[in-house]
Each structure stands twice: as C-alpha cells, then as structure tokens.
Steps between C-alpha positions, in 0.01 A plus 500: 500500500178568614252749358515870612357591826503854624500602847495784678792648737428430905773726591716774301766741594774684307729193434282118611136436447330203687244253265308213604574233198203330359427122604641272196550115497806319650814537308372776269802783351380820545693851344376810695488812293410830665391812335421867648294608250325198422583474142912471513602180620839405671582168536702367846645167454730301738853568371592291189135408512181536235299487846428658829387210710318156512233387737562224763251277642438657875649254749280380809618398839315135583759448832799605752726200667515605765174704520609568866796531748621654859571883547833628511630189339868401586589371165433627151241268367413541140100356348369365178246680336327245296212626219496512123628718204840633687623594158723798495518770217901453496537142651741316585608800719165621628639788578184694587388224749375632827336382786250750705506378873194751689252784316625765266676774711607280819610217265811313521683415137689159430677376224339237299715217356346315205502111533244428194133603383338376780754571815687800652713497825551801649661602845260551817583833626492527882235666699521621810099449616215260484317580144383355226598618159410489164740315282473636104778517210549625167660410189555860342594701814161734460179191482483339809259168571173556720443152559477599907787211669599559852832431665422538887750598762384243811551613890152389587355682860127438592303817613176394599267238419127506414235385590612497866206230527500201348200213444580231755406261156825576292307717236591833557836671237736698668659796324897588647612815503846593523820625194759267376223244326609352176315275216742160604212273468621344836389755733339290805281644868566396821219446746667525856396615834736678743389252803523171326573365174251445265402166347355417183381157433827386687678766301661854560180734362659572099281644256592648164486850463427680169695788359251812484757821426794549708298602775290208533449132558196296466499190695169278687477353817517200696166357723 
C-alpha cells in the first residue's frame, strides 16, 4: 500500500461524492477510505478485497490501419489501433474497452477488442459525411487517451484555389480548398487546362499535395 493521501471531495450529494485520485506509480494498490467528519474513517474495498484499486500505466495511441477510408462505406471494415501499454484492469476480457470515434457529445462509441499490450481492433462505425475524427480509447471505461489520431472520412471536392496567379517559374505553392481531404500521404494535384491538356516535361502536370486540415491542401507548381 501506499502512504496516506487525503483529498478533498470534487462533487457531493446525499448518496455519491466525486474525487479526483492522487497521481501514484504504475501498478500501485490503493484502499480509499472516506470520512465526514474528518477523523472517522471508513474503509471501501473491492469485494473480497484489502484494496480499492491499482494504478495502470496510461495507454497512448502511436497509429490507426487504416488511418483513412470512403464515406458511407458498403462493408463493415474493422482497424488496428497500434500504441503501447493496452493493459486492462480485468484482462483477458477488457471489458471496459471503448473506442471514442468524434468529440465528447457528438461522439460515436465502439467496442474495443483486446489483441495484446500493444494492439486493439475495433469496428469502424459508418459515417454518413466527409469528416475527420478523432480516434481515442480507454482501458477503464472513464480515462480516455489524448494522444490526438485522426480517422478521416474521404469524398474529396475542390472549392477554390489560391493564388489565382501563379509565377510563370514553377515557384509559387498553391493552397486547395474544398471538404472531404484526408491525411493518406498519397494525395496528388492536377495541373490541366480546359482547352488543351497540359504537359509536364513530357508528362501529365502531377505534383504532390500536402495534407493541411480537412479543408486544405498544399501543393507547388509546375514552370
């Protein structure tokens, strides 16, 4: 056990009070004891228990295969979360394992099934809309990861480009803007002109375009 800590309550009503728990090293047992007069102490063990709890290492997200995939999906595709410390408080059954799809209050909730410490497959719910959305999970049903992973929803359509004029030299960057834009990492521009094709060096006019936000594409141009 670790030495005595005392907190005080976030929250309190008639019959549940809310406390933050103080930070502790990994795999530390902990036995709460509350007391309303600050003197009388009740202890609240699990059940057939000398303790209340023990601290986990936090897990953290490193990647999603796939990161990325069509809206309104015709099959149901599932993706590997892949990161460290996916080590649940009642494993094997993980049965607190959740997936968080979107930001609290518009977010979508997914199972989580438990392959080992480092991987957890989980189903990719459908969406209905370009977007991108944060991908985070927890262990405990209550802590959920901030480690900020996207899964993006890809329709692309190009609003506008700008500049409008370009450096007859090659050197000026072009931003896109449109909705549907997703981090593949294989996102490319096409130069073209409506009266006659464009050629490049013998080529069609390609150039790689960066991954800005969902909103946005960086890309350069051609002399």
């Amino acid at each position: 056990m670790s030495p005595a800590t005392e907190v005080e309550q976030e929250t309190f009503a008639d019959d549940e009070a809310y406390w933050l728990t103080p930070p502790q090293p990994a795999d530390t047992v902990a036995l709460m004891q509350v007391s309303l007069n600050g003197h009388d102490w009740i202890s609240v063990p699990l059940p057939n228990k000398s303790y209340s709890f023990t601290y986990y290492e936090s897990p953290h997200i490193e990647k999603l295969i796939p990161a990325y995939g069509p809206v309104k999906a015709k099959t149901q595709n599932y993706m590997e979360i892949v990161g460290r410390n996916f080590k649940c408080p009642d494993a094997p059954k993980c049965k607190e394992l959740r997936v968080r799809f979107g930001e609290l209050g518009q977010a979508i909730y997914e199972r989580g099934i438990w392959i080992n410490e480092t991987c957890v497959k989980t189903l990719i719910p459908k969406y209905t809309k370009p977007d991108v959305l944060r991908v985070e999970l927890t262990v405990n049903g209550i802590d959920y990861t901030k480690d900020g992973k996207t899964y993006g929803y890809f329709d692309p359509y190009v609003l506008d480009a700008e500049p409008r004029l370009i450096s007859i030299e090659g050197t000026t960057m072009v931003r896109i803007i449109g909705f549907g834009f997703v981090n593949s990492s294989e996102t490319k521009a096409l130069y073209n002109s409506t009266s006659s094709s464009l050629v490049c060096m013998g080529n069609d006019c390609i150039k790689d375009a960066t991954y800005l936000d969902k909103n946005t594409l960086l890309t350069s141009s051609f002399p």
